[in-house]
C-alpha positions in Angstrom: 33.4 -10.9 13.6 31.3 -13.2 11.4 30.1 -12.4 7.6 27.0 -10.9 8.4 28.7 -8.6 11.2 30.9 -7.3 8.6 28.8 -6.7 5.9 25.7 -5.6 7.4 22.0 -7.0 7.5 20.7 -7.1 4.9 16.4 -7.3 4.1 14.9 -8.4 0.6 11.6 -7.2 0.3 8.8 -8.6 -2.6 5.8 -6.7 -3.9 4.5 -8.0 -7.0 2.5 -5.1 -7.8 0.6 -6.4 -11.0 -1.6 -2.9 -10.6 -2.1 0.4 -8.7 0.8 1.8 -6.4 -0.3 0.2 -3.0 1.9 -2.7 -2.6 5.2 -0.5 -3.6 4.3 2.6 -1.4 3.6 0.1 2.1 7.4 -1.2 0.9 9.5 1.4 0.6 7.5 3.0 3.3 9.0 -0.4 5.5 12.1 0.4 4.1 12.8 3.6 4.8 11.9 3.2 8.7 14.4 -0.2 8.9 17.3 2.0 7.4 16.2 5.4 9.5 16.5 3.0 13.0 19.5 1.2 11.9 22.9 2.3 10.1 23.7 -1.6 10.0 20.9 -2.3 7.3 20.4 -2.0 3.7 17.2 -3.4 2.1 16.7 -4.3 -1.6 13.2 -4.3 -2.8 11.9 -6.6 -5.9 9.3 -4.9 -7.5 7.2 -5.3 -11.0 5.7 -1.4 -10.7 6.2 0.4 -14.0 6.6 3.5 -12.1 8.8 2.8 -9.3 11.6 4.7 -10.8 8.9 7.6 -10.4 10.1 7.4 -6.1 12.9 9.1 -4.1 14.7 6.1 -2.1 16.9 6.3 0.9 20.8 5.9 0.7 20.9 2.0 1.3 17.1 1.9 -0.4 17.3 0.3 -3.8 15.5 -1.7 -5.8 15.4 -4.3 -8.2 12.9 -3.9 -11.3 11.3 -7.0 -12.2 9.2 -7.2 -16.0 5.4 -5.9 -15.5 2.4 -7.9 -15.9 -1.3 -6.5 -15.2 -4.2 -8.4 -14.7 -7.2 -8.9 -16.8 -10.7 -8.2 -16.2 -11.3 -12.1 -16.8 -8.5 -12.8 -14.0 -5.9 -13.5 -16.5 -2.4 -11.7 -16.8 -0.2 -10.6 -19.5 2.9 -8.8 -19.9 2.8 -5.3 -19.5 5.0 -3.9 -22.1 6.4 -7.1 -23.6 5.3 -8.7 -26.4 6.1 -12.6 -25.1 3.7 -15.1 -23.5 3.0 -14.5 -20.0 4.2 -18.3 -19.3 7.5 -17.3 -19.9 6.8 -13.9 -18.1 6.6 -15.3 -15.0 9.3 -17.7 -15.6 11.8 -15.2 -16.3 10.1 -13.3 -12.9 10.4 -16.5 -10.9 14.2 -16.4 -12.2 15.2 -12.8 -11.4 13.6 -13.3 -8.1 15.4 -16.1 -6.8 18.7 -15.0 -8.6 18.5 -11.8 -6.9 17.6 -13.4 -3.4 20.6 -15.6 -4.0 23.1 -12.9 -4.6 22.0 -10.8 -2.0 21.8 -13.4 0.4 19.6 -11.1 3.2 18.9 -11.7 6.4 15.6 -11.0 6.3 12.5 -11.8 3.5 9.7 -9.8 3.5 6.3 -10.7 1.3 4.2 -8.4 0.7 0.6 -9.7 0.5 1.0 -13.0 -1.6 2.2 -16.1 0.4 3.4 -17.7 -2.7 4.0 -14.8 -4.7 2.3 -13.9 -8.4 1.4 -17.3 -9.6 3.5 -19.1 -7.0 6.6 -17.1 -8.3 8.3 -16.8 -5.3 7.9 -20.4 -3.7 11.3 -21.9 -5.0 12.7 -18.7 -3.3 11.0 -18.7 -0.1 12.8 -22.8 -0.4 16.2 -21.7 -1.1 16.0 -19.2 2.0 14.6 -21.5 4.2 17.0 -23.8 3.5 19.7 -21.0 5.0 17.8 -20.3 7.9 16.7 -16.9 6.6 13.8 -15.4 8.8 10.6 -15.5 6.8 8.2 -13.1 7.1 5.0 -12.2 5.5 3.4 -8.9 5.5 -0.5 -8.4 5.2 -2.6 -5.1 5.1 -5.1 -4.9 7.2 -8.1 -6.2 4.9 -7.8 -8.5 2.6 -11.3 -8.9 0.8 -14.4 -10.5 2.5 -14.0 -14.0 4.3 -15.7 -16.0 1.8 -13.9 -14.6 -1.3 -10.5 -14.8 -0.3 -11.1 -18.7 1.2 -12.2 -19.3 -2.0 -8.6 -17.3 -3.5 -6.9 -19.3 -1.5 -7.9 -22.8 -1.5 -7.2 -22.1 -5.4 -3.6 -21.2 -4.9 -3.0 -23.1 -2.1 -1.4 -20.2 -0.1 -2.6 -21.5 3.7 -0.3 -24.1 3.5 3.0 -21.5 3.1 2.1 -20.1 6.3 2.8 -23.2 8.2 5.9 -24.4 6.5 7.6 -21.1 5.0 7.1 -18.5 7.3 8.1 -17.4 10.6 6.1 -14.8 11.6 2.9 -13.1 10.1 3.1 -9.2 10.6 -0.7 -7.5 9.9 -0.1 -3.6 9.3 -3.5 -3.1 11.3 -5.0 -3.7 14.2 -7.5 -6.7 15.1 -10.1 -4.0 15.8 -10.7 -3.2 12.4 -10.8 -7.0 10.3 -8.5 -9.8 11.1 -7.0 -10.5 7.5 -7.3 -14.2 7.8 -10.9 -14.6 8.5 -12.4 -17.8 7.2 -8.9 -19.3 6.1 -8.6 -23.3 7.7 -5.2 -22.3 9.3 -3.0 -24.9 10.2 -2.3 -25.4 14.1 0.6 -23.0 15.0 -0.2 -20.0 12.7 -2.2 -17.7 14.7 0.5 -17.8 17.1 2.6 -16.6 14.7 0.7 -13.0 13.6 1.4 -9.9 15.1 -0.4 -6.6 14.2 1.5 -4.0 14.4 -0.7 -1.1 14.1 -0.9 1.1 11.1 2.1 2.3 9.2 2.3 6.6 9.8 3.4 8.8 6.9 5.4 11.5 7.0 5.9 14.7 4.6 8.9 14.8 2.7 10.7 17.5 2.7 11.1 18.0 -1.3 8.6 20.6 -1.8 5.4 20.0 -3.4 3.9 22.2 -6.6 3.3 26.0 -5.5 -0.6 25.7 -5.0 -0.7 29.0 -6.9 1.0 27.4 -10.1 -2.0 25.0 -9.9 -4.7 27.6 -9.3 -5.3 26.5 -5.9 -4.6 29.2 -2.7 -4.8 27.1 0.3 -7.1 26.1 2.2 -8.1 23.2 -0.5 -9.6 19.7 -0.3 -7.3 17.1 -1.7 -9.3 14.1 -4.1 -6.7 11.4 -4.5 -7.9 8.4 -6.6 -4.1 6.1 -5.4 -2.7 4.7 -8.8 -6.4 6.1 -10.7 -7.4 2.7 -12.9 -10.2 2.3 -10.5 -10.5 5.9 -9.9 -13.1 6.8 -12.3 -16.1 7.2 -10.7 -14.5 9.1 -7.6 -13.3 11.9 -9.6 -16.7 12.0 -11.7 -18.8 12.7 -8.8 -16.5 14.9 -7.1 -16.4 17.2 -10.4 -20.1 16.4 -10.4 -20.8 18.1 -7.4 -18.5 21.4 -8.1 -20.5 21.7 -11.3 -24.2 20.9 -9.7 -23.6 23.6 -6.7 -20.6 26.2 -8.1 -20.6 27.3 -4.2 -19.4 25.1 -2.7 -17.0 27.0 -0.4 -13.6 25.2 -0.2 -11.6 24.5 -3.6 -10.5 21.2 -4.6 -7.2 19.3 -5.9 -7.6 16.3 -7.7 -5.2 14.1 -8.3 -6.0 11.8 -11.2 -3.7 8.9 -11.0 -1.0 7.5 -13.1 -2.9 4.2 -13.9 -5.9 6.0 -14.9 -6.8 5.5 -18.8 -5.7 8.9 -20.9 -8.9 9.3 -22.3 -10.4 9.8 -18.4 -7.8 11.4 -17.6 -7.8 14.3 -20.9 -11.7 14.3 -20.0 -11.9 15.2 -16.6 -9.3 18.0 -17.2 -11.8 19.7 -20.3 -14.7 19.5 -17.2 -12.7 20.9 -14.4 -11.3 23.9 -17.2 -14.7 25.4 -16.5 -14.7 25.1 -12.9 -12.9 28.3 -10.9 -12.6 26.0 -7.7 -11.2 22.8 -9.2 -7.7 22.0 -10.3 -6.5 18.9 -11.6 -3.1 17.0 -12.2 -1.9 13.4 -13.0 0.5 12.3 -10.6 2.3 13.5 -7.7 5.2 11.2 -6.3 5.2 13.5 -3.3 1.2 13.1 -2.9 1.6 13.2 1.1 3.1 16.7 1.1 0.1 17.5 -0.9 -2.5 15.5 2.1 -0.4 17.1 4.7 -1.1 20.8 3.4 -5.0 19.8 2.4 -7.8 20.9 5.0 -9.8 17.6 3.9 -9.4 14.6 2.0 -11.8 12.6 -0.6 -10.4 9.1 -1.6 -11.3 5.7 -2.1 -9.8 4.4 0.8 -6.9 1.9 -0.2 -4.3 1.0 2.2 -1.8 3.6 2.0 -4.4 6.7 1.0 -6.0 5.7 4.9 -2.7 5.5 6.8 -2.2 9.2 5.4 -5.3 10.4 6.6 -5.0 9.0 9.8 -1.3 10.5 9.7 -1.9 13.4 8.7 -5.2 13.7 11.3 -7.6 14.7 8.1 -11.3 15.1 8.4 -12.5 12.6 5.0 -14.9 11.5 3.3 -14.4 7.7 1.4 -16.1 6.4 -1.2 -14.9 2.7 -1.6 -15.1 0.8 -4.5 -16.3 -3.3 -4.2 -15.5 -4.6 -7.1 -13.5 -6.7 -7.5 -12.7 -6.9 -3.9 -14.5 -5.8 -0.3 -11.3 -4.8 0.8 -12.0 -0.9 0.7 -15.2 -1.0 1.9 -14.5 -3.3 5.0 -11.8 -1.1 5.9 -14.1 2.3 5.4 -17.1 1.0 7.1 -15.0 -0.3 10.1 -13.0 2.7 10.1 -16.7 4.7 10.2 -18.1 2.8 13.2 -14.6 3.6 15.6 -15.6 7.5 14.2 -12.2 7.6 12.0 -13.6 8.9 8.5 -17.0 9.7 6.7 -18.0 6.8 4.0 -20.5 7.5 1.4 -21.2 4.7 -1.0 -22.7 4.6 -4.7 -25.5 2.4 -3.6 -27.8 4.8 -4.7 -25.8 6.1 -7.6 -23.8 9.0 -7.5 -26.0 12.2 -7.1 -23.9 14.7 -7.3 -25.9 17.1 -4.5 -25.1 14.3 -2.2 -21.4 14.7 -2.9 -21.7 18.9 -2.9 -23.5 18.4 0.9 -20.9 16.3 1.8 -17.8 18.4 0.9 -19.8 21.6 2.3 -19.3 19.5 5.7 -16.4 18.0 5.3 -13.8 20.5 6.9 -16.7 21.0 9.8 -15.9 17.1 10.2 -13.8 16.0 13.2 -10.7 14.9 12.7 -9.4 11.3 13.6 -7.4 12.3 16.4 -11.2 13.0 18.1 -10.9 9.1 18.8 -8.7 7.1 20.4 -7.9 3.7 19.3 -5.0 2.4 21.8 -1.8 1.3 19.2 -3.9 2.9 16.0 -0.2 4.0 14.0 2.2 1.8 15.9 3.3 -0.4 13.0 6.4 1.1 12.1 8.1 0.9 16.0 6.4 -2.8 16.2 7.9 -3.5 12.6 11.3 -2.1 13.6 11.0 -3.9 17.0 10.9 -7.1 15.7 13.9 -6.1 12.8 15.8 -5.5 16.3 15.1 -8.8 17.9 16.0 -10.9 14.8 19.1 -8.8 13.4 20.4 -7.6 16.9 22.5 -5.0 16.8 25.5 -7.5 18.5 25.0 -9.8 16.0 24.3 -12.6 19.2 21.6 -14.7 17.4 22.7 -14.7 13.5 26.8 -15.0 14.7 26.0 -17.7 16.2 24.4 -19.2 13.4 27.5 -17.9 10.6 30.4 -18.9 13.4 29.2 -22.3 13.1 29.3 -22.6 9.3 
């Protein structure tokens, strides 16, 4: 039997996750269905979320924690929580990365998002496991941001280049009918041929029970207003509360779920409003926020990645309300989503009247579900995804014994 027969397969997975949960939650949501398929297979996932030892992993789900850095509003980063200069930040990231990769050795590299990593961190990395025939992959959402703004992203970090000489395959967690992520990029001959999309990734409930609804003066059935991580959640929940407060009859009560990332002085405000307000209950943070959607009769959200695979998972009637600054990505997704008849978007083109908003939740569990449409393949992506784990790690060990018996 050769090394990686007896050991196992092992998959590395990267998310650099300067900001907001999105990138963590589409991981260890990969995760967990590659270890649920296969008892062979343990996955390790690199990670700079301040809050990822928030999450309930899997036995043979772990993770490594590398220092945070957050992003500036003039597109600058600097260290989350440590007082040193982000050059030597990102060197000591670049150096836990590819120490980690070494002495893990996987099978199997997963990107999440970045080609290159934050700042190209991951590039020597992506060299060394190239170098040992590890299979390459990276993994894009659906959307990335409008054509022209992420050509110009690009070109500055020269990320179009990685796909031709780094990776091996190119998995999009959508489905062409809604964007194709790569829009606008000059891709090198060869690359196309290499992306697959997989479908959406479904959600499931855990089974760790949520809050009593009573304990949060809710009794079911409620609307659920997540905001994801919350740092961009701010005018979401404002109109929402805005609405509750402009028509007090609206007939279904609301949740709100502020966000971990939102600032403490939203946060501490929105709970003094919604203290007046019988039909509104509010809380921070929720790790088990799907339980929560999967009990709701509606959902009110922004629209980010993971928050849209749950409705669709879940089969919730909702209303989105993307944000486009600083990126299209949630309103791309929402108005597409809104032609094939998936979801409700309202935008704050015309500011945010807060009657709009009450009409809109007065209809919103009247709304048809997703499951009204059907969109052929819409949450394949975790049987594609583990499809193609089983063709690269097979479960004889044919292709990478071969490989190891040679060495």
């Amino acid at each position: 039997m050769s090394l990686k027969g007896a050991r196992g397969y092992r998959v590395l997975i990267y998310s650099h996750d300067t900001f907001g949960l999105g990138h963590l939650r589409r991981c260890r949501t990969i995760a967990h269905a590659l270890v649920d398929n296969r008892d062979d297979v343990s996955v390790l996932i690199l990670s700079g979320s301040p809050i990822i030892g928030s999450f309930e992993f899997r036995s043979r789900v772990d993770f490594v924690r590398i220092p945070g850095v957050i992003k500036l509003s003039n597109g600058e980063y600097t260290s989350l929580n440590l007082d040193i200069d982000v050059e030597q930040m990102l060197a000591m990231r670049e150096s836990i990365i590819q120490h980690t990769a070494d002495a893990f050795d996987p099978d199997l590299f997963i990107v999440d998002k970045e080609p290159l990593g934050l700042r190209g961190e991951v590039e020597p990395t992506l060299r060394m496991l190239k170098e040992r025939n590890t299979r390459l992959v990276l993994g894009l959402r659906d959307v990335m941001d409008d054509p022209e703004t992420l050509r110009e992203e690009w070109l500055r970090k020269n990320c179009a280049p990685a796909l031709a000489n780094y990776y091996d395959d190119i998995w999009v967690y959508g489905l062409r009918e809604i964007c194709n992520p790569l829009d606008g990029i000059d891709l090198l001959p060869g690359v196309e041929e290499k992306m697959t999309y997989t479908g959406y990734l479904p959600r499931t409930a855990t089974r760790k029970p949520a809050p009593e609804h009573g304990a949060l003066g809710l009794d079911e059935p409620y609307f659920l207003v997540t905001t994801g991580g919350g740092g961009d959640g701010v005018n979401l929940v404002d109109w929402v509360i805005s609405a509750y407060e402009a028509d007090p009859e609206i007939p279904m009560p609301s949740l709100v779920v502020l966000g971990p990332f939102m600032a403490p002085a939203d946060q501490q405000k929105f709970m003094e409003r919604a203290e007046s307000i019988d039909k509104l209950s509010v809380i921070t943070f929720d790790a088990n926020v799907e339980m929560l959607m999967a009990r709701s009769a509606g959902v009110i959200a922004m629209g980010g990645y993971n928050t849209f695979c749950e409705i669709l998972s879940f089969d919730k009637p909702s209303i989105i309300v993307p944000r486009t600054v600083p990126r299209l990505e949630q309103y791309v997704r929402a108005s597409q989503a809104e032609k094939l008849g998936l979801v409700r978007m309202l935008t704050e083109e015309g500011g945010r009247p807060p009657l709009e908003m009450a009409q809109a939740l007065r209809g919103l569990a009247g709304q048809p579900a997703p499951s009204s449409v059907t969109v052929p393949g819409l949450m394949g992506g975790l049987e594609t995804v583990s499809s193609m784990v089983e063709h690269w790690l097979p479960r004889d060990g044919g292709l990478l014994d071969a490989e190891y018996a040679t060495a």
